[in-house]
MOPAC internal coordinates of N, CA, C and O (Angstrom, degrees):
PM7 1SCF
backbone

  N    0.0000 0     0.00 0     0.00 0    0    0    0
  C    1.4509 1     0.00 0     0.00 0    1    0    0
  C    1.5302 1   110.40 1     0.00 0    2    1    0
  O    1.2310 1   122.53 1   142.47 1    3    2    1
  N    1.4674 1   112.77 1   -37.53 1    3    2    1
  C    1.4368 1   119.31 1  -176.96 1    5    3    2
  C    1.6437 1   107.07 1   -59.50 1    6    5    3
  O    1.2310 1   123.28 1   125.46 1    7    6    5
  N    1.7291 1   111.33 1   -54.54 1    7    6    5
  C    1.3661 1   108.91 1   169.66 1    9    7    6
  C    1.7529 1   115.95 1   -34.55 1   10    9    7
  O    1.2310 1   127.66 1    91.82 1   11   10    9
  N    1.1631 1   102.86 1   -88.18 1   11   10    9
  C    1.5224 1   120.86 1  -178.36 1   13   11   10
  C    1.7489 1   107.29 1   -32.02 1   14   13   11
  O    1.2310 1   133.35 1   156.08 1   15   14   13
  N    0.9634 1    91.81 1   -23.92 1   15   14   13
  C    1.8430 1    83.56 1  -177.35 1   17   15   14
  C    1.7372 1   121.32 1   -86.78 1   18   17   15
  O    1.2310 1   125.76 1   147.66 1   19   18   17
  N    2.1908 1   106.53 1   -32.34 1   19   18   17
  C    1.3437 1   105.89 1   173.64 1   21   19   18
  C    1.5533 1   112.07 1  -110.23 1   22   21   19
  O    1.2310 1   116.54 1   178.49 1   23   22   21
  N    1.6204 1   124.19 1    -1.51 1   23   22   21
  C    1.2657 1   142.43 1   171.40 1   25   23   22
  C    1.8273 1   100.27 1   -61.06 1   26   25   23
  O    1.2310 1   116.90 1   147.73 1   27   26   25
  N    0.7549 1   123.49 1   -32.27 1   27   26   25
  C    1.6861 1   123.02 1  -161.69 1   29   27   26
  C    1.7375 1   102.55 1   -90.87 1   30   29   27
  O    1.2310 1   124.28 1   146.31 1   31   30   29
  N    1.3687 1   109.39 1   -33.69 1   31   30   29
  C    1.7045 1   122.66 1   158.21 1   33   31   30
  C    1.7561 1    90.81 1    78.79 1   34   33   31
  O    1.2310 1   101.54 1  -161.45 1   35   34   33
  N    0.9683 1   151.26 1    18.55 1   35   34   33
  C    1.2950 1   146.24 1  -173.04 1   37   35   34
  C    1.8109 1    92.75 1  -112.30 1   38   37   35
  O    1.2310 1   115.27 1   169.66 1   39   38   37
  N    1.1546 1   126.57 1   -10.34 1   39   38   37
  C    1.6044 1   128.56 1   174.37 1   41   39   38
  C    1.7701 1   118.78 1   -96.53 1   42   41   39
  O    1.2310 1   133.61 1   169.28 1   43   42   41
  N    1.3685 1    91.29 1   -10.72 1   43   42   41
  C    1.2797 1   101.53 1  -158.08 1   45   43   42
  C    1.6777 1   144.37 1   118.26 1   46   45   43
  O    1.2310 1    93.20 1   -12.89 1   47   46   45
  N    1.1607 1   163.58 1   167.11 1   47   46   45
  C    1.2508 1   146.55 1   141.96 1   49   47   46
  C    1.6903 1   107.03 1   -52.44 1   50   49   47
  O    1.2310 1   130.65 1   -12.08 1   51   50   49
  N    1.5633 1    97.06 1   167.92 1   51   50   49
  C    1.8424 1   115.55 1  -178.60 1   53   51   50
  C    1.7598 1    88.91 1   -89.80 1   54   53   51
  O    1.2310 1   117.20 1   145.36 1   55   54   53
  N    1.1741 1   122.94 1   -34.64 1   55   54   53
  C    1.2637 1   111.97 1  -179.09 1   57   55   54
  C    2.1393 1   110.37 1   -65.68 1   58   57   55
  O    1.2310 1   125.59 1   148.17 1   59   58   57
  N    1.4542 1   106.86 1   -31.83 1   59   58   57
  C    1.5141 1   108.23 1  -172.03 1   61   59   58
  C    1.6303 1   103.70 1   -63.87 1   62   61   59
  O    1.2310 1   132.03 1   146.92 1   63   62   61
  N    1.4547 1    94.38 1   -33.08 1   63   62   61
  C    2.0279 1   100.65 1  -160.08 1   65   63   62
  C    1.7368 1    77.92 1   -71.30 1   66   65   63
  O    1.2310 1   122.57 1    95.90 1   67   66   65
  N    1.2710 1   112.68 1   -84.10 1   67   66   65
  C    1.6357 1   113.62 1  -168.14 1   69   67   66
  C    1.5526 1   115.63 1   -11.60 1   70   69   67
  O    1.2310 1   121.77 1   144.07 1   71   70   69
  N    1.4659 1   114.23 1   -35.93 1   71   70   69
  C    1.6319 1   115.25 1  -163.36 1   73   71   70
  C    1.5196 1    91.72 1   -93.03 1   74   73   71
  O    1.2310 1   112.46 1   164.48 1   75   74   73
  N    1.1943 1   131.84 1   -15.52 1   75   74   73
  C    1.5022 1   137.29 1  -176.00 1   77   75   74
  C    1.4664 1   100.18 1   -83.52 1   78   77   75
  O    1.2310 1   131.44 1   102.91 1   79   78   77
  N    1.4146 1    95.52 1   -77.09 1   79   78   77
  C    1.5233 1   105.69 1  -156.53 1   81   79   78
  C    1.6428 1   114.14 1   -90.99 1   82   81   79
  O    1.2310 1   124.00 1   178.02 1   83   82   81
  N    1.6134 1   109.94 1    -1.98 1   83   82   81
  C    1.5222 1    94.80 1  -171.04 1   85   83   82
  C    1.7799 1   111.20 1   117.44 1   86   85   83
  O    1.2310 1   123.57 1   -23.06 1   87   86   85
  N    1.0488 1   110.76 1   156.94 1   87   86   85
  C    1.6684 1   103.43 1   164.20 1   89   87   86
  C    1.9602 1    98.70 1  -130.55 1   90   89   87
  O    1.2310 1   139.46 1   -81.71 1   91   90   89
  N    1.5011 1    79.87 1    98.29 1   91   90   89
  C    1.7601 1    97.74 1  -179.14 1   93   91   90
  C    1.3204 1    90.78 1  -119.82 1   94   93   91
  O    1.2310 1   119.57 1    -6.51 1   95   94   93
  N    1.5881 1   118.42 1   173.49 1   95   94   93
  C    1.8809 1   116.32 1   169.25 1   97   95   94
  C    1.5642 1    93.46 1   -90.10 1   98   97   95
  O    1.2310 1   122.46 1   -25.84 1   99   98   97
  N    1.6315 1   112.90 1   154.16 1   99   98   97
  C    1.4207 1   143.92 1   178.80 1  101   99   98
  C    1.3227 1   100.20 1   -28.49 1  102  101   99
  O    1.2310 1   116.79 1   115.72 1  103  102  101
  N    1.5314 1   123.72 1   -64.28 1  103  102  101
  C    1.1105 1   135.69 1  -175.95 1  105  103  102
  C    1.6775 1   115.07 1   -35.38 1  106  105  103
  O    1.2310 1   125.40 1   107.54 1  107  106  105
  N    1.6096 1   107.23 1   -72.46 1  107  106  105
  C    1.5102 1   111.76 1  -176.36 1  109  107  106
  C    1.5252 1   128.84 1   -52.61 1  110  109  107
  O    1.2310 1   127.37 1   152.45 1  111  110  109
  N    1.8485 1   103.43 1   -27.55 1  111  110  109
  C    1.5066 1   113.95 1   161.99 1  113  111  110
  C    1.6775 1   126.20 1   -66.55 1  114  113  111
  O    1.2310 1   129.21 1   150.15 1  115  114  113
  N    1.3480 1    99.85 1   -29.85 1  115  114  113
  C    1.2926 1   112.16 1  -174.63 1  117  115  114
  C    1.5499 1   101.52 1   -68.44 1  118  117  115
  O    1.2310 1   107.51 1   117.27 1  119  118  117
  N    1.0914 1   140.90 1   -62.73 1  119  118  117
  C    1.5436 1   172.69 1   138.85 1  121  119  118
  C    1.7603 1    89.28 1   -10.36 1  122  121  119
  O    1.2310 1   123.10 1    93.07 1  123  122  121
  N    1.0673 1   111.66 1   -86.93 1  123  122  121
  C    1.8709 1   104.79 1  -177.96 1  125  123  122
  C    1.7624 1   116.91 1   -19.06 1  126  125  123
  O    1.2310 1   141.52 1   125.99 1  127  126  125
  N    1.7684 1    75.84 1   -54.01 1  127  126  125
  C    2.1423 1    79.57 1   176.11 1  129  127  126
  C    1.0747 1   150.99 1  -112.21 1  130  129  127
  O    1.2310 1   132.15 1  -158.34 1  131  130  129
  N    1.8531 1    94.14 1    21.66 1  131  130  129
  C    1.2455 1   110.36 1   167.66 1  133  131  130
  C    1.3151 1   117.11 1  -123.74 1  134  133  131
  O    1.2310 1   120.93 1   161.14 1  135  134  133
  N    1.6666 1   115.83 1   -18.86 1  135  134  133
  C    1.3812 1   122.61 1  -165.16 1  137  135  134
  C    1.5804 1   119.16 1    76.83 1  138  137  135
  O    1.2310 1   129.27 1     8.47 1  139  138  137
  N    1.5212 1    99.74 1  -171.53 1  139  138  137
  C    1.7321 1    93.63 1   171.31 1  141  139  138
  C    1.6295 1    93.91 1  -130.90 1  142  141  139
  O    1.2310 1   130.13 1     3.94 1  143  142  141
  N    2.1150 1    98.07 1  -176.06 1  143  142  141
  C    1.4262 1    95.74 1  -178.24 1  145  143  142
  C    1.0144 1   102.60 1   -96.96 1  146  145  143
  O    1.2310 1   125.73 1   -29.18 1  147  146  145
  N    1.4826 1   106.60 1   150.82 1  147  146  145
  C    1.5795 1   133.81 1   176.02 1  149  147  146
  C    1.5182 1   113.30 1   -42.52 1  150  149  147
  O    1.2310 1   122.22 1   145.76 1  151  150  149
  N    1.5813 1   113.35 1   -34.24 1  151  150  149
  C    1.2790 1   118.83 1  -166.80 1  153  151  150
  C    1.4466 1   114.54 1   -67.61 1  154  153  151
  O    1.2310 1   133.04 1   137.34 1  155  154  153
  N    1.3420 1    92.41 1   -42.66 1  155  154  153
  C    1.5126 1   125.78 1  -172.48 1  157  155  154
  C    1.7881 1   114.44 1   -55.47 1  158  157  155
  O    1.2310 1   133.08 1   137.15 1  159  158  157
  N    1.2943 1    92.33 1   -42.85 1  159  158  157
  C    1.4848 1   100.83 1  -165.43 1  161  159  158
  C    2.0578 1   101.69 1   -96.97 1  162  161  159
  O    1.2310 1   128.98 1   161.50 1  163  162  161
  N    1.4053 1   100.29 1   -18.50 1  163  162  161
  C    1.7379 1   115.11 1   165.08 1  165  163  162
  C    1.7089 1    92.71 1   -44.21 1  166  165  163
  O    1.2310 1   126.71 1   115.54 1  167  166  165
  N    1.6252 1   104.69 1   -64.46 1  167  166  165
  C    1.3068 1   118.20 1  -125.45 1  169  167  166
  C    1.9956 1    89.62 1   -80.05 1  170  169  167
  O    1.2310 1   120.60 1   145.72 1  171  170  169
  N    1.1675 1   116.46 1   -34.28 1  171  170  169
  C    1.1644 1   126.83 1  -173.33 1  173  171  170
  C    1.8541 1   112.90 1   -68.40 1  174  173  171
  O    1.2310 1   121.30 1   153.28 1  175  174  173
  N    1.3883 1   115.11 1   -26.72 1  175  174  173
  C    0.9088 1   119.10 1   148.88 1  177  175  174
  C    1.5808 1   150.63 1  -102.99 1  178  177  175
  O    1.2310 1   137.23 1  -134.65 1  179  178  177
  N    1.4056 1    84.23 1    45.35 1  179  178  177
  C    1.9200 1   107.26 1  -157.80 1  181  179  178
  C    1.3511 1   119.30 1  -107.59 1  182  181  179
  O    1.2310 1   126.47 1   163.18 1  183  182  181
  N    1.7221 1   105.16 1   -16.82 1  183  182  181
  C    1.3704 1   129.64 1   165.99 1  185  183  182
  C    1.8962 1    97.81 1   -63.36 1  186  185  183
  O    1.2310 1   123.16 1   111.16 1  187  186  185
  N    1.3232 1   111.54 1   -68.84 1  187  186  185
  C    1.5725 1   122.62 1  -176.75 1  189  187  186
  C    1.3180 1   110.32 1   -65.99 1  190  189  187
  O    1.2310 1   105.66 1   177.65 1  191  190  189
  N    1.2223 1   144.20 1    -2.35 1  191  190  189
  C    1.3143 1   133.24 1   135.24 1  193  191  190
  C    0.9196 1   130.82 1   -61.04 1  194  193  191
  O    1.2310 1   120.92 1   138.68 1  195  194  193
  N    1.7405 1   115.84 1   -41.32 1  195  194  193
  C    0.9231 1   115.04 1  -175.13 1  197  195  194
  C    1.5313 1   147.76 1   -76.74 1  198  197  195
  O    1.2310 1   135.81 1  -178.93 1  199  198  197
  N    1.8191 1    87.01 1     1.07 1  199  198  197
  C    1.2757 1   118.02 1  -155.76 1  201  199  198
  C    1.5125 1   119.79 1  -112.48 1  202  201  199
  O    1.2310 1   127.60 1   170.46 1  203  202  201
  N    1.5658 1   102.98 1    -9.54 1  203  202  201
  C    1.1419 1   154.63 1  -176.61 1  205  203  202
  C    1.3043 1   125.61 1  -126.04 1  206  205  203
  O    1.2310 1   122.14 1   -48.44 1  207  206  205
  N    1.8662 1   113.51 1   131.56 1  207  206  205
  C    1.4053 1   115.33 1   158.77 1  209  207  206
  C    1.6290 1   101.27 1   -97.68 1  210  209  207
  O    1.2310 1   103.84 1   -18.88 1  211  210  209
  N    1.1794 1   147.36 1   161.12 1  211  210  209
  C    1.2064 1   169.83 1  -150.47 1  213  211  210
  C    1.4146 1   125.67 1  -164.92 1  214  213  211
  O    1.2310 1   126.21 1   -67.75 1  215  214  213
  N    1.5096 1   105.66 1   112.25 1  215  214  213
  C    1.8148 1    96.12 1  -179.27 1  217  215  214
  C    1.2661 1   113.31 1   -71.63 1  218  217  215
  O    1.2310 1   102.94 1    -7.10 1  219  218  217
  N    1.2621 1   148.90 1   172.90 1  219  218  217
  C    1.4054 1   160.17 1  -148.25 1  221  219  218
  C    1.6199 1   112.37 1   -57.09 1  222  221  219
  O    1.2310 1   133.74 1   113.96 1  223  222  221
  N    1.4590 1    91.04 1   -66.04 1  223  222  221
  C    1.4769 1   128.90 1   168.07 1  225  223  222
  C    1.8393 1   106.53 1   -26.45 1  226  225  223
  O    1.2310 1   128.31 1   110.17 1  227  226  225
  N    1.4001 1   101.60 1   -69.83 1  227  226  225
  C    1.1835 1   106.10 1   179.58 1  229  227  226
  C    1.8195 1   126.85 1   -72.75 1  230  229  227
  O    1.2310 1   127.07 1   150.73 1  231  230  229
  N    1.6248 1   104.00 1   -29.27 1  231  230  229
  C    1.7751 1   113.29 1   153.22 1  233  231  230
  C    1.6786 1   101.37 1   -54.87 1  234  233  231
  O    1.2310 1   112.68 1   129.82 1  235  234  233
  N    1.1708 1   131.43 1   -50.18 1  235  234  233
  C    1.0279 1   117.08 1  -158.39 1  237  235  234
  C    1.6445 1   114.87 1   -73.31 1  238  237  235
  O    1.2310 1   130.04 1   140.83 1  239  238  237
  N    1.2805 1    98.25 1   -39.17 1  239  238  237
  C    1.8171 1   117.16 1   178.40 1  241  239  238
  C    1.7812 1    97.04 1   -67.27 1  242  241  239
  O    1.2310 1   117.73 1   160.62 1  243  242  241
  N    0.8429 1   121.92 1   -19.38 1  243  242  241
  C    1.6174 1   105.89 1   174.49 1  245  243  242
  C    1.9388 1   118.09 1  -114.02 1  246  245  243
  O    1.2310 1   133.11 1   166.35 1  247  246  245
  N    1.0808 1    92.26 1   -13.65 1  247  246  245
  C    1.6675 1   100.26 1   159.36 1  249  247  246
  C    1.4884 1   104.59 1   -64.93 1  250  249  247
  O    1.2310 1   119.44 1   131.65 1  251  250  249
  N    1.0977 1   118.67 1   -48.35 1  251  250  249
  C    1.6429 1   142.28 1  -152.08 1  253  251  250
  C    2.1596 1    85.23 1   -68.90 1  254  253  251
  O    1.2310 1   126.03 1   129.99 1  255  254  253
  N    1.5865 1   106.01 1   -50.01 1  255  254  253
  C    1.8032 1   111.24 1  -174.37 1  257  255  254
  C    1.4395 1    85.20 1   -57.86 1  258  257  255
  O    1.2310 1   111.12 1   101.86 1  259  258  257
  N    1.4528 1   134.32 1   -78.14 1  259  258  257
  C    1.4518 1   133.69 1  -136.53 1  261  259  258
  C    1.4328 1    90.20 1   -56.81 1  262  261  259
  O    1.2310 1   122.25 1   137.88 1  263  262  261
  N    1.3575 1   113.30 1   -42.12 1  263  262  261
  C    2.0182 1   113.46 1  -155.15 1  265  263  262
  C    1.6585 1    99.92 1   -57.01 1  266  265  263
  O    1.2310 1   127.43 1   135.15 1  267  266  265
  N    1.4735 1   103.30 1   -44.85 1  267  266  265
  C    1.5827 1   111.05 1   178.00 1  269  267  266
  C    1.7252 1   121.74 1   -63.98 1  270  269  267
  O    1.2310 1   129.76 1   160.06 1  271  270  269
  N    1.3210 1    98.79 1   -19.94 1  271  270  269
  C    1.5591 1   108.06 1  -171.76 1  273  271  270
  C    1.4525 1    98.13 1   -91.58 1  274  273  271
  O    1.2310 1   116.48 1   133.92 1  275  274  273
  N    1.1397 1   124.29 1   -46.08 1  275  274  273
  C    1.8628 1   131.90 1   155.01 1  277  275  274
  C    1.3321 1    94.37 1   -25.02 1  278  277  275
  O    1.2310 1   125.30 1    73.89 1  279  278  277
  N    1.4724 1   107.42 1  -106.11 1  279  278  277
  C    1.3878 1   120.12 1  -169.83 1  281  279  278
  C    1.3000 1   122.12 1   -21.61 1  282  281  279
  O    1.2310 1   116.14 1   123.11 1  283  282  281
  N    1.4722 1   124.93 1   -56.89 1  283  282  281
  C    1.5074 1   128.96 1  -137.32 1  285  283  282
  C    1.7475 1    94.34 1  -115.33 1  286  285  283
  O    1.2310 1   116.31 1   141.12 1  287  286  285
  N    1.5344 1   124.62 1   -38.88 1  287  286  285
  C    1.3620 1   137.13 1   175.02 1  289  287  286
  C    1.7814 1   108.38 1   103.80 1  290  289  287
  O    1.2310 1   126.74 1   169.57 1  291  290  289
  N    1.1992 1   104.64 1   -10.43 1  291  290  289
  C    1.6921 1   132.59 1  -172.65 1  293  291  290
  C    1.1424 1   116.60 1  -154.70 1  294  293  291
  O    1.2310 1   127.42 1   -36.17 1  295  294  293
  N    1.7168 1   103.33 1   143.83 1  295  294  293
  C    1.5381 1    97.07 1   163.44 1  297  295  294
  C    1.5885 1    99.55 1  -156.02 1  298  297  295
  O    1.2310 1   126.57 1   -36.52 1  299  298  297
  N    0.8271 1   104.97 1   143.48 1  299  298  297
  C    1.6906 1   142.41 1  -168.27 1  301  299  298
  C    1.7666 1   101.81 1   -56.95 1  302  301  299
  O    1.2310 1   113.73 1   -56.43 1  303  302  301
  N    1.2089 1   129.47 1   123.57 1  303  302  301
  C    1.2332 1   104.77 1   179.09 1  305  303  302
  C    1.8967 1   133.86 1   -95.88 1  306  305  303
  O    1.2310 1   144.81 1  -174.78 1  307  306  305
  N    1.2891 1    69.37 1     5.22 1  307  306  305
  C    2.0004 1    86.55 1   165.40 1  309  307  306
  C    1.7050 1   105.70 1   -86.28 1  310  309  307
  O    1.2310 1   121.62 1   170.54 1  311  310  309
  N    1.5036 1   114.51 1    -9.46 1  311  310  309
  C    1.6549 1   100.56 1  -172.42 1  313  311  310
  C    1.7024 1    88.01 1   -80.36 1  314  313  311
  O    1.2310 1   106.65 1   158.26 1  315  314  313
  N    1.7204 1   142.45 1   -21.74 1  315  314  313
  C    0.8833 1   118.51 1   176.18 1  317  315  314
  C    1.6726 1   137.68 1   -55.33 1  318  317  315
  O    1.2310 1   130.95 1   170.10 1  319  318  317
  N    1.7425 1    96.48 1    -9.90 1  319  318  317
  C    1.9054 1   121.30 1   177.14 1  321  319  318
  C    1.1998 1    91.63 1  -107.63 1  322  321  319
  O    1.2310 1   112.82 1  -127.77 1  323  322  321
  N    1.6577 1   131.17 1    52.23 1  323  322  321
  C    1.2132 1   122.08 1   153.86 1  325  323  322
  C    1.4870 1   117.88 1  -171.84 1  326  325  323
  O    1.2310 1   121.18 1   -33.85 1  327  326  325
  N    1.4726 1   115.35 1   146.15 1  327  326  325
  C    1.1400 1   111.29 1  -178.90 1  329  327  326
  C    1.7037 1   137.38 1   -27.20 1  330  329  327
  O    1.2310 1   114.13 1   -49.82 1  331  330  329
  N    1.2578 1   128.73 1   130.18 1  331  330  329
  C    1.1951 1   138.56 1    13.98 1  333  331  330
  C    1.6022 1   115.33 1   -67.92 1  334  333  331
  O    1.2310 1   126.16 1   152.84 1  335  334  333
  N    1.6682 1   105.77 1   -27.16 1  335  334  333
  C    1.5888 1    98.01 1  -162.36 1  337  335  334
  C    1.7493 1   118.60 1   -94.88 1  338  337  335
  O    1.2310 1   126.73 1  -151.77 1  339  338  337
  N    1.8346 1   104.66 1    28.23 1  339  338  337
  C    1.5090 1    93.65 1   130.30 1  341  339  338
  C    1.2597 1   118.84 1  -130.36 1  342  341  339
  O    1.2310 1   121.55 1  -117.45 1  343  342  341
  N    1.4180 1   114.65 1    62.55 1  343  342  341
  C    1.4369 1   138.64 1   170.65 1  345  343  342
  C    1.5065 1   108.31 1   -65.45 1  346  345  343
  O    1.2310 1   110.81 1   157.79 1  347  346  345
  N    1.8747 1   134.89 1   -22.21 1  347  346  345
  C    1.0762 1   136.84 1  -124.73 1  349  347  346
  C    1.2176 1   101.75 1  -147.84 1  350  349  347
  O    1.2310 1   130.37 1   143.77 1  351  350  349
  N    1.5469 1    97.61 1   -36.23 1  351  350  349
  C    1.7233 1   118.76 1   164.89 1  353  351  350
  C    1.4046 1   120.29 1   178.40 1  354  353  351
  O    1.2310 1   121.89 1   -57.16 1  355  354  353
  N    1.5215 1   113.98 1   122.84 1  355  354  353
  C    1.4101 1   140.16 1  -165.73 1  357  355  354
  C    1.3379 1   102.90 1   -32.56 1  358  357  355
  O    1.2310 1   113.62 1   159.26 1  359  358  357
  N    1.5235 1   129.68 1   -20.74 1  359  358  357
  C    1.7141 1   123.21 1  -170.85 1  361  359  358
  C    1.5016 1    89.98 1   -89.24 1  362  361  359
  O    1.2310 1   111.61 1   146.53 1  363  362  361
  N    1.2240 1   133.42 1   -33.47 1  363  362  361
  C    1.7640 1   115.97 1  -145.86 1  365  363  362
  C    1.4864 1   108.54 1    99.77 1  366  365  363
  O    1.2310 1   130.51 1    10.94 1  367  366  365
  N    1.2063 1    97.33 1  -169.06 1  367  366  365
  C    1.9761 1   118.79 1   156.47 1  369  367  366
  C    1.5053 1    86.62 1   -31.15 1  370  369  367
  O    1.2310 1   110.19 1    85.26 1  371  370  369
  N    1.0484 1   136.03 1   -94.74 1  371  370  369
  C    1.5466 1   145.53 1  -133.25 1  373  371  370
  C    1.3953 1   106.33 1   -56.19 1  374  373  371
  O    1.2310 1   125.76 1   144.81 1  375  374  373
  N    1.1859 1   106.54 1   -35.19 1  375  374  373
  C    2.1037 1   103.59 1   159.07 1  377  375  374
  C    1.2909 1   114.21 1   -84.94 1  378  377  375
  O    1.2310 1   114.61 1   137.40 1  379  378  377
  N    1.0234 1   127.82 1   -42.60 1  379  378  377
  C    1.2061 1   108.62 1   165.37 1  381  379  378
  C    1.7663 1   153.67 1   -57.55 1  382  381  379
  O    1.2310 1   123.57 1   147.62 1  383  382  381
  N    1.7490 1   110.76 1   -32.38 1  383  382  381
  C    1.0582 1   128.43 1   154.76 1  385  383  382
  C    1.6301 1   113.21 1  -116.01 1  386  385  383
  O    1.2310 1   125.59 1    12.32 1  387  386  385
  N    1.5193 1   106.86 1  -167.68 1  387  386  385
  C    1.1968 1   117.34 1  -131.46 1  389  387  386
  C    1.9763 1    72.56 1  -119.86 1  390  389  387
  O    1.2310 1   118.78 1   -19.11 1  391  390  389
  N    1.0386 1   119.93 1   160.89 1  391  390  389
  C    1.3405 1   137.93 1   176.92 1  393  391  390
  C    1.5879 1   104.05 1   -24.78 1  394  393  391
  O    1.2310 1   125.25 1    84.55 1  395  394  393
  N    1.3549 1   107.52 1   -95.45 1  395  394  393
  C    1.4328 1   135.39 1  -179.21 1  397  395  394
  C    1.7356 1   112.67 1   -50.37 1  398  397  395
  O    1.2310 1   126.84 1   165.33 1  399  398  397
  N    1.4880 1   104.44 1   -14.67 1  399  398  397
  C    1.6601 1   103.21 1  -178.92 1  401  399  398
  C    1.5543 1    96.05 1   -67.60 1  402  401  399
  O    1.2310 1   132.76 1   125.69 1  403  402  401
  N    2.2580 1    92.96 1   -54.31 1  403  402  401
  C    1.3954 1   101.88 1  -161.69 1  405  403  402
  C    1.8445 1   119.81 1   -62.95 1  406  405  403
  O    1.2310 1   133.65 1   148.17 1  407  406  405
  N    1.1910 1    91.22 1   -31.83 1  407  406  405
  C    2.1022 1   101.76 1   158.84 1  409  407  406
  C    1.5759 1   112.18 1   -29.26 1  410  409  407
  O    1.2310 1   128.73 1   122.22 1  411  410  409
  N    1.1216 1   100.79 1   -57.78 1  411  410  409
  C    1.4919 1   117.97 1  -156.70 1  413  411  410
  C    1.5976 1   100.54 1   -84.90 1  414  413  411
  O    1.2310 1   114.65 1   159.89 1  415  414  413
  N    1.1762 1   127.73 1   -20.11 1  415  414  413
  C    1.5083 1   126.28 1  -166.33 1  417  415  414
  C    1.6518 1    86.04 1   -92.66 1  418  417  415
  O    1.2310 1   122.68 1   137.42 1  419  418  417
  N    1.7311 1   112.46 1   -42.58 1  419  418  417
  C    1.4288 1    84.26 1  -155.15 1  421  419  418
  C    1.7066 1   102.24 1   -91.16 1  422  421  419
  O    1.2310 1   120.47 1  -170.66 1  423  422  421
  N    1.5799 1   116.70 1     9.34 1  423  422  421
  C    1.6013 1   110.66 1   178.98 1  425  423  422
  C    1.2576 1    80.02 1   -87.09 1  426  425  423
  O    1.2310 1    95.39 1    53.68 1  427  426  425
  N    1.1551 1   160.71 1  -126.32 1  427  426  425
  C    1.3988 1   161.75 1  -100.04 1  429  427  426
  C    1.6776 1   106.09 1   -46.01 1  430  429  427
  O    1.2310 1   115.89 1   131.16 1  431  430  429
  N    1.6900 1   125.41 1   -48.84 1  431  430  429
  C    1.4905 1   117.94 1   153.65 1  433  431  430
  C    1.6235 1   126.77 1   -65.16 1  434  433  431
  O    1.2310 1   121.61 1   169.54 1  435  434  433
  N    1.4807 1   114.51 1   -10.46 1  435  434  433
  C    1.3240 1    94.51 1   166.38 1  437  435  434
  C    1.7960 1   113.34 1   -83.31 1  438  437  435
  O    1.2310 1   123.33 1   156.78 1  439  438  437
  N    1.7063 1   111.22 1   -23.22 1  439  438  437
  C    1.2753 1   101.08 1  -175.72 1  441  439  438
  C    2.1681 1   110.83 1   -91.15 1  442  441  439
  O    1.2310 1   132.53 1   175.84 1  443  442  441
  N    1.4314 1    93.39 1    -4.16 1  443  442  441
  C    1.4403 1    96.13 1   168.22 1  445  443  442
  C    1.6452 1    99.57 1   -68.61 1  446  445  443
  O    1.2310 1   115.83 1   133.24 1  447  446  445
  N    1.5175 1   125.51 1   -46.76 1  447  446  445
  C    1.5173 1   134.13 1  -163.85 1  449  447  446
  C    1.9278 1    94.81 1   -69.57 1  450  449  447
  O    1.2310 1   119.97 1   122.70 1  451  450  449
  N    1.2461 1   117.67 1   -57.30 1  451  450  449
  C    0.8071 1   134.04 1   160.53 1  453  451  450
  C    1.6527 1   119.64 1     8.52 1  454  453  451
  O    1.2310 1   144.98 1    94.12 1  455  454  453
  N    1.5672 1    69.05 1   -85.88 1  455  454  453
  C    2.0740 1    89.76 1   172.90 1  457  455  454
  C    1.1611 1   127.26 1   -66.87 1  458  457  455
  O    1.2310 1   115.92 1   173.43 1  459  458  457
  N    1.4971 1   125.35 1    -6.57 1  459  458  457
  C    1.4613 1   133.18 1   165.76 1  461  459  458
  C    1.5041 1   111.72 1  -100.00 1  462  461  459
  O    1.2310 1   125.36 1  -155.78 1  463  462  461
  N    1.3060 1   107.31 1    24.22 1  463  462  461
  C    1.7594 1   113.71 1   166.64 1  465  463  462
  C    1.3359 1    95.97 1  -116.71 1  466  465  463
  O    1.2310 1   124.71 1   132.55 1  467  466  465
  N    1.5195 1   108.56 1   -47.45 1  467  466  465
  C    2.3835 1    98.88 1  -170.52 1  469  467  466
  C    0.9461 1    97.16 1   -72.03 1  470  469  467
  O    1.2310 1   111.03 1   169.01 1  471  470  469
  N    1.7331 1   134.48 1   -10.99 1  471  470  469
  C    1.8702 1   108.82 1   167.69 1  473  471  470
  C    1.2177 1   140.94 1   -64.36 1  474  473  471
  O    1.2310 1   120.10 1   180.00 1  475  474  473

């Protein structure tokens, strides 16, 4: 896809986009400016709901991941040790759940991040 996109030269060189946009893979740019679907990222965390009751606090702190994973298509996993998401409590994830919850919250965003690198 990368060929076909600076091979045709009517977009530009891969060196022009890089000085524009960054040298990220196709995938993570694509994702920056479009986001993902809501459904998608529901459904990916539907196993850990389900597996789990959760006080508010913590529904809210992980609505808050998907909303960002919507929006942005990625998310960084140090933004979970930082505002907004220790709005709820000064640790992040790590005050809020329990070891193995927070394991599991942050493998499901590394393989959401994941998938916007093999694209």
């Amino acid at each position: 896809l990368e060929r076909m996109l600076f091979e045709q030269g009517e977009l530009g060189t891969k060196e022009e986009f890089i000085k524009a946009f960054g040298d990220r893979p196709l995938g993570k740019f694509i994702r920056s400016m479009v986001g993902l679907d809501v459904g998608a990222m529901n459904a990916a965390f539907a196993e850990l709901f389900a597996s789990h009751t959760f006080n508010s606090q913590q529904i809210q702190f992980i609505q808050h991941v998907i909303h960002s994973l919507v929006q942005n298509g990625q998310l960084a996993l140090t933004a979970l040790f930082e505002s907004p998401f220790t709005d709820a409590h000064h640790s992040g994830v790590n005050g809020l759940f329990d070891a193995t919850t927070t394991a599991r919250i942050k493998r499901i965003i590394e393989a959401v991040n994941h998938n916007a690198e093999a694209a």
